[in-house]
C-alpha positions in Angstrom: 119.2 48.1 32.7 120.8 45.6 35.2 124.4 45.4 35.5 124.8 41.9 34.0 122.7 42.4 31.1 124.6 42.9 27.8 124.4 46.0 26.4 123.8 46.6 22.3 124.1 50.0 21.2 122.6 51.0 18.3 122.9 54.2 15.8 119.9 56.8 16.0 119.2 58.2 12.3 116.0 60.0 11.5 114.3 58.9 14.4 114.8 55.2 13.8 117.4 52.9 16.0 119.6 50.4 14.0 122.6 48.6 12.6 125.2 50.3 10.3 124.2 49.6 6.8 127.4 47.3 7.1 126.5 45.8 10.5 129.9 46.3 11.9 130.1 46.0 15.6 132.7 47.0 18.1 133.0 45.2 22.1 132.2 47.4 24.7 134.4 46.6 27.2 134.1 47.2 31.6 137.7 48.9 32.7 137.2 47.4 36.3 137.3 43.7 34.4 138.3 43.9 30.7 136.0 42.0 30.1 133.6 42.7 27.4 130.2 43.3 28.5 128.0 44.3 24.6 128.4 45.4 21.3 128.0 48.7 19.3 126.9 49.7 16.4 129.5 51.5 13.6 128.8 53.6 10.9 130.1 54.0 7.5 129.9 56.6 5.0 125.9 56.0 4.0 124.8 55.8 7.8 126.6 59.3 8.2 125.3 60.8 5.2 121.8 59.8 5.9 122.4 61.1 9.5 123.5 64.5 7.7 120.8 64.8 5.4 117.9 63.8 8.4 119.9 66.9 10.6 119.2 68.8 7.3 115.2 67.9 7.4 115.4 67.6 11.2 116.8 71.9 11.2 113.9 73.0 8.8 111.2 71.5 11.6 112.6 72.1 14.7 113.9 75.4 13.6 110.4 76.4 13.2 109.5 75.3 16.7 108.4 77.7 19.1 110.9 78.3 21.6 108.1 77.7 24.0 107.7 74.5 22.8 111.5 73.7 22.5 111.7 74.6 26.7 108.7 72.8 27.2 110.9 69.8 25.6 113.9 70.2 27.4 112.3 70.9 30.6 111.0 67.4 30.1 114.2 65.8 29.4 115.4 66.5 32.3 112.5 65.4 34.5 113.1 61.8 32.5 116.5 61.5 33.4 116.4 63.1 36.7 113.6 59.5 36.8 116.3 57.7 35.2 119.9 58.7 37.2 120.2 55.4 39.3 120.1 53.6 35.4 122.1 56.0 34.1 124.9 56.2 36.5 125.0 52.7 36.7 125.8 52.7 32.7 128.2 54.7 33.2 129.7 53.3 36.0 130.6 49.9 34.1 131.8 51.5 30.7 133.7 54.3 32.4 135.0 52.9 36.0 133.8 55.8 38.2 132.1 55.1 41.4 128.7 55.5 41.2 128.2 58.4 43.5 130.4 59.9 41.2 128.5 59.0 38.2 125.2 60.0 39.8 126.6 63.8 40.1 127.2 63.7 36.4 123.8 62.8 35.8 122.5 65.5 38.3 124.8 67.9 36.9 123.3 67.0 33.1 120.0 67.3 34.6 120.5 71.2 35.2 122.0 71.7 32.1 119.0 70.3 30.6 117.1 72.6 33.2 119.2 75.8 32.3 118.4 75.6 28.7 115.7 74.9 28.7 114.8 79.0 30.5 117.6 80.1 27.9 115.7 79.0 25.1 113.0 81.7 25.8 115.8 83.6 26.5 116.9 84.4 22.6 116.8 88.3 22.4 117.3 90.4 19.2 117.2 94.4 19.6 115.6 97.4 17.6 118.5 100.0 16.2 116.9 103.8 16.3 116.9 104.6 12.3 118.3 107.8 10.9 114.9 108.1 8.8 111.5 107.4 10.1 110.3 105.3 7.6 112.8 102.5 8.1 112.6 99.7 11.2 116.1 98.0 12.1 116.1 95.0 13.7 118.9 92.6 15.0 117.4 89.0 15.1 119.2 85.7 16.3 118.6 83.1 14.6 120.0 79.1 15.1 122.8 78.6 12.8 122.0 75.1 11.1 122.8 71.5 11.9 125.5 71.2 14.3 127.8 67.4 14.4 128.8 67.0 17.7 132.4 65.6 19.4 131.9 64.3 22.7 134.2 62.4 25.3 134.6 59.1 27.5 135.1 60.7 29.9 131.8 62.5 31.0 129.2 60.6 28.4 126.4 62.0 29.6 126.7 65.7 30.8 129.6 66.5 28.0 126.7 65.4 25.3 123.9 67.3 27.1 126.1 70.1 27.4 125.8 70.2 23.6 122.6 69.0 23.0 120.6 71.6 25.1 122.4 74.4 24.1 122.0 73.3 20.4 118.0 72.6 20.7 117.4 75.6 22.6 118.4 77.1 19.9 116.7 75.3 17.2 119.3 73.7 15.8 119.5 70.0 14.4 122.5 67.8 15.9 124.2 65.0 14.4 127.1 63.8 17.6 129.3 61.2 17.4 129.0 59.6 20.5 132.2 58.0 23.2 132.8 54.2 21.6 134.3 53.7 24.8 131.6 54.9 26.9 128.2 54.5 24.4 124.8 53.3 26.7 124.5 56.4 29.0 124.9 58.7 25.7 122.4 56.4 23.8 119.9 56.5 26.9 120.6 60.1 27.0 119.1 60.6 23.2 116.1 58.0 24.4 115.4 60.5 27.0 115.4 63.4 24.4 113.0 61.5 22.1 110.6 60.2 25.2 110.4 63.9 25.8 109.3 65.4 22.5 112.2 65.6 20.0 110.8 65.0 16.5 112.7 62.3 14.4 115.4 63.1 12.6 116.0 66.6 15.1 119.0 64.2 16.9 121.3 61.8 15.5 123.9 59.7 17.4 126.6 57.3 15.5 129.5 55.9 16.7 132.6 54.7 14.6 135.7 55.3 14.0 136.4 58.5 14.8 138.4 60.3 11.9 136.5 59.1 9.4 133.2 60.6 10.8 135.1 63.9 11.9 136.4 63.9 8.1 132.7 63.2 6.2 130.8 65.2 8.5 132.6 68.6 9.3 132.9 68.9 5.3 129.5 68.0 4.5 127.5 70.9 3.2 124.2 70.3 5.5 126.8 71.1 8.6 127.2 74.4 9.6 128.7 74.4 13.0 130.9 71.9 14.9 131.4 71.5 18.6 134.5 69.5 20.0 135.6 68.2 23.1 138.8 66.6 23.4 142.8 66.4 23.3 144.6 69.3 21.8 146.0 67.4 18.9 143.0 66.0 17.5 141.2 69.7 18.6 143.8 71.2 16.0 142.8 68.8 13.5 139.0 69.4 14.0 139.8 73.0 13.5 141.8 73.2 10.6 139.5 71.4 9.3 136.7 73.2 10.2 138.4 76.3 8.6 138.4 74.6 5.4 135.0 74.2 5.1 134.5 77.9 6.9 132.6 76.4 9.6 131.4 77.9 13.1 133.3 75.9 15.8 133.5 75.5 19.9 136.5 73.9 20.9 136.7 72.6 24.7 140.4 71.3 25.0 142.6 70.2 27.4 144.7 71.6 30.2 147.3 71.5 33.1 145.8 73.1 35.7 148.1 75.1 37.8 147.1 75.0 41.4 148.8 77.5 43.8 148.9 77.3 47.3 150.5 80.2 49.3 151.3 80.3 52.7 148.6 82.0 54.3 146.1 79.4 52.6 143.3 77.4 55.2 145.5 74.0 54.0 142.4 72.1 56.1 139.9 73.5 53.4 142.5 73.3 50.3 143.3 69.3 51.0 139.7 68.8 51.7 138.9 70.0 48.0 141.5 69.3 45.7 142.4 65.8 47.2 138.8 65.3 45.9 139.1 66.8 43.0 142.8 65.7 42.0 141.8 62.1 42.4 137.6 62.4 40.9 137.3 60.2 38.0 141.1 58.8 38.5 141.9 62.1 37.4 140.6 61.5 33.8 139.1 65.5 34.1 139.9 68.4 31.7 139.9 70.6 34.4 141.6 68.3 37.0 144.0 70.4 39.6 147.7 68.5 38.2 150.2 71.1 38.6 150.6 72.1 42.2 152.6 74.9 43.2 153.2 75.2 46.9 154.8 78.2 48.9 158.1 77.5 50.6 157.1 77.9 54.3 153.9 75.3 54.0 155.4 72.9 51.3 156.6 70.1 53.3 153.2 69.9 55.7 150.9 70.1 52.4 153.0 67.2 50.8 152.7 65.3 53.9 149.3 65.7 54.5 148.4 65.2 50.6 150.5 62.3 50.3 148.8 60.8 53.3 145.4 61.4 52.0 145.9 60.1 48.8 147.5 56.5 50.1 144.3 56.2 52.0 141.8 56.7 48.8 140.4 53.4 48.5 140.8 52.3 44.9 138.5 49.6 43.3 135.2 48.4 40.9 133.5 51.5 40.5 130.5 49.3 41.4 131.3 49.0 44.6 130.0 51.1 47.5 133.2 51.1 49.6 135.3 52.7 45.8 136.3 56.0 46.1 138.5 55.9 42.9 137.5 53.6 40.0 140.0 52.2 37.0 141.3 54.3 34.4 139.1 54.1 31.6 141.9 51.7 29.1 144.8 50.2 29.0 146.6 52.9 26.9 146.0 55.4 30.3 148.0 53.2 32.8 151.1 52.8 29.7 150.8 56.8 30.0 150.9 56.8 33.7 153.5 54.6 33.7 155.6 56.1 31.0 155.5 59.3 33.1 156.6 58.1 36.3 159.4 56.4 35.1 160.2 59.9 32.8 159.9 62.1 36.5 162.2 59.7 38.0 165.2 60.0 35.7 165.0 63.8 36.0 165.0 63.5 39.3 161.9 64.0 40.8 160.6 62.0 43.9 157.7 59.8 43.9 156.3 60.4 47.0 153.1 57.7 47.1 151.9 56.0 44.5 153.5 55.0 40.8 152.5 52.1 39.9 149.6 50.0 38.8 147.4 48.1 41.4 146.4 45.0 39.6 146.7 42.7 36.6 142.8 42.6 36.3 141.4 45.9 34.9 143.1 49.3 34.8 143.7 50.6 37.9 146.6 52.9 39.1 147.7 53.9 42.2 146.6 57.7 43.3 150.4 59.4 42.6 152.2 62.6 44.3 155.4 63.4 42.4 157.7 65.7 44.0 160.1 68.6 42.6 159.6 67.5 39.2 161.8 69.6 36.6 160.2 72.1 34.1 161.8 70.2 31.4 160.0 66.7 32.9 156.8 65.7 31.5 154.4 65.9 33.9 155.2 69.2 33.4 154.4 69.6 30.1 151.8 67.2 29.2 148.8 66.9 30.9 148.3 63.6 33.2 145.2 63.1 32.4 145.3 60.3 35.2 145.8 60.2 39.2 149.2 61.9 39.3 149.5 65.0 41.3 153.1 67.2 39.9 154.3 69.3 43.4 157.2 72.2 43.7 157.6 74.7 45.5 158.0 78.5 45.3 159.0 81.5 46.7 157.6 84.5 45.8 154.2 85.5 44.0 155.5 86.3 40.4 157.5 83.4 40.3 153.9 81.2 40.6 152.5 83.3 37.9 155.1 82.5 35.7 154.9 79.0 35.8 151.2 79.1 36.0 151.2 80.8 32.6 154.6 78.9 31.1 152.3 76.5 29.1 150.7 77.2 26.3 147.3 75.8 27.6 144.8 77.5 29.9 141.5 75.9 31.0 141.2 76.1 34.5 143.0 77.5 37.4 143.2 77.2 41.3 144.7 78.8 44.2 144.5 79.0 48.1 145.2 82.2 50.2 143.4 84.4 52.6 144.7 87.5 50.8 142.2 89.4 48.7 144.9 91.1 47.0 146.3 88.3 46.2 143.2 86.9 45.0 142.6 90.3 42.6 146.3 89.9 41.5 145.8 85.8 40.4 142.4 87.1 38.8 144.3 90.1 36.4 147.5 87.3 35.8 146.9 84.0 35.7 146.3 83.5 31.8 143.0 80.9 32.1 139.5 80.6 31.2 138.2 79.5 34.9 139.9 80.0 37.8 138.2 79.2 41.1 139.9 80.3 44.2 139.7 78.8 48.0 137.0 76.4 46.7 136.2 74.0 43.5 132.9 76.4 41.6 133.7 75.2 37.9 131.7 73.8 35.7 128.2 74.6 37.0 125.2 75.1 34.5 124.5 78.7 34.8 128.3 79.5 34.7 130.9 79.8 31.5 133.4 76.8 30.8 136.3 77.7 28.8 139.7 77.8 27.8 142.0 80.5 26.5 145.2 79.9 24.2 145.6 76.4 23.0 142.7 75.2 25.6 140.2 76.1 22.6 137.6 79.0 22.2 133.7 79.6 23.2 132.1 78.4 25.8 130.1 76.0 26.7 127.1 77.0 29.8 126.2 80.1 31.6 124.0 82.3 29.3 127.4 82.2 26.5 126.6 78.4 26.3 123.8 79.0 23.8 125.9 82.3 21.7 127.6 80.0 19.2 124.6 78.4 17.9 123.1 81.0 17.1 124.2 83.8 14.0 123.2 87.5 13.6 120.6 88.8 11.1 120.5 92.4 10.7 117.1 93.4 8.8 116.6 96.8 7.5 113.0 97.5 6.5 111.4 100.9 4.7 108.3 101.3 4.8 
């Protein structure tokens, strides 16, 4: 699809593309313009409970595919999209802002999930139990859990869907996702792909809307038995309590504030290398984006000098363009919350070192930020940016990094820089996280784990634990 060709985005029910029965649309809008640029599809309460119901008949056949066949399946997704990244990137390029070199390493990085469950999907192991009697076989078999409705984000359309998708049909289950209304043509092209390569009708369903209403109608409807969320902590509370009602199996990939600790006998060449491109990839608009840095005393001025420096010289623009290094923030409500905590770090005190402000009155873009000594009470402290703003004090000694590390009650990812293995074996006993990567960026790979612990959410999503929650235990006991 060309860039200036309109884009309509339509539901996928039982294997058929089309209007909500009440042919509501939404705009779709490009962050880089505001302009709007197509129109999708919503769904009301029949569209999601035929999606439900064709998940339910969709479970009973795929469920009895071969697991052969199911790899065979995904194994040819990903060779279609791995055809189809320059289209795809592009797509999400204009509905999300990144540059597209960016936006091509989400597609590549789909395309191995799609490659990695594909081999987990013959990769489904039960286990024989010795019996006490001789007559009697015990067997432990896994078996998919039912049809799954899906959460997904703007933020990464396409490999934040297919991280749910393969793990779901390589383990025969059915999907229903509500797809990102901000961000909706990659994730439709993404369940074009999946159909192109073998997916029976009705196995996958995608509908868009507005978002409590479908999170309401579909976690409580009886053909769901499992629900996978990736989002803010507030709304991942409410998907969980309300998935507790209803006694359903969940995964919940939340947010975090990273904290990022940098000691003094760090390589700082090799730490501003990295997390100046990981602090500022996708305008910062990453779960597991380094935010809260923590800097030892004796290198704290050079690192904020040389960080600072770096990040006024990030070229900021359309994510179109080839010259971009940072696209726009995805909507207008992200630049009100960059502003709002600028301004909220400058009457505690804190020092805003580059950065702060928005760039233009044309689309929603936002200066790459450094905000110095901040206060623990501040909120950049507290909440997570979310958005190009980099939070930097300083420290002393090792526990006192720790404890400000683990002061919040989130924990998705960590970093840290030192040469110092003890160090690195005390950070990896301490630091209260699910990922924690140290002296380089290695998250978020297919064949590794990506998780939270505390209010960051539970399971996790790749590595050979991607697959585990959707799939339930059977014991059998046989005599005879």
């Amino acid at each position: 699809m060309s860039r200036n060709q309109t884009r309509n985005v339509q539901l996928l029910i039982g294997g058929r593309w089309r209007l909500g029965s009440h042919s509501e649309t939404r705009p779709i809008y490009n962050p880089a313009t505001e302009e709007a640029i197509g129109c999708l599809a919503c769904a009301c309460e029949q569209d999601l409970e035929e999606s439900a119901q064709s998940a339910l008949r969709g479970f009973q056949t795929w469920s009895g595919t071969s697991a052969r066949e199911r790899s065979l399946v995904l194994s040819r997704a990903a060779a279609l999209l791995r055809a189809q990244l320059e289209d795809v990137s592009q797509a999400i390029t204009l509905e999300q802002g990144k540059p597209e070199y960016e936006s091509r390493l989400e597609v590549t990085a789909a395309v191995e999930v799609l490659e990695w469950f594909s081999g987990e999907a013959v990769r489904v192991y039960g286990r024989t139990i010795p019996a006490r009697q001789s007559e009697v076989i015990q067997q432990v078999v896994r078996a998919p859990v039912g049809p799954v409705a899906a959460f997904t984000p703007w933020n990464f359309p396409v490999v934040q869907s297919v991280r749910k998708l393969a793990a779901a049909l390589a383990a025969g289950c059915s999907v229903v996702m509500k797809g990102p209304e901000e961000t909706p043509t990659a994730c439709a092209a993404l369940f074009r792909i999946l159909q192109d390569a073998g997916v029976p009708g009705g196995v996958i369903n995608l509908v868009f809307g507005q978002p409590k209403e479908i999170s309401e109608f579909l976690i409580a409807h009886p053909a769901i038995r499992k629900v996978s969320f990736t989002g803010s902590i507030p709304v991942g509370r409410q998907i969980a309590a309300l998935a507790g009602r209803h006694m359903k199996r969940t995964t919940m990939e939340l947010g975090g504030h990273a904290p990022t600790i940098i000691f003094n006998d760090a390589d700082l060449d090799v730490a501003l290398q990295v997390l100046t491109t990981q602090k500022f990839r996708n305008a910062g608009q990453v779960c597991i984006s380094p935010t809260r840095f923590l800097v030892q005393e004796r290198v704290y001025e050079e690192f904020v000098d040389r960080f600072s420096s770096r990040a006024q010289g990030i070229k900021v623009g359309d994510g179109a363009l080839p010259e971009t290094e940072m696209g726009p923030l995805a909507h207008r409500r992200r630049v009100e919350a960059m502003e709002s905590m600028v301004a909220d770090a400058a009457r505690h005190g804190a020092h805003v070192n580059c950065g702060g402000m928005r760039l233009s009155n044309k689309g929603y873009f936002f200066a790459p930020t450094i905000i110095c000594e901040p206060p623990k009470h501040a909120l950049v402290m507290n909440d997570e940016p979310f958005g190009p703003i980099a939070a930097i004090c300083r420290f002393s000694e090792m526990d006192e990094a720790i404890d400000e590390a683990n002061r919040l009650p989130v924990g998705l990812a960590a970093y840290a820089y030192t040469r110092s293995s003890k160090t690195s074996r005390r950070l990896a006993q301490a630091v209260e996280c699910g990922m924690l990567s140290i002296n380089h960026h290695g998250l978020g790979l297919a064949e590794t784990p990506f998780g939270g612990a505390k209010d960051s959410g539970y399971g996790s999503e790749g590595g050979s634990e991607g697959i585990e929650p959707y799939l339930q235990t059977k014991f059998v006991s046989e005599f005879g």
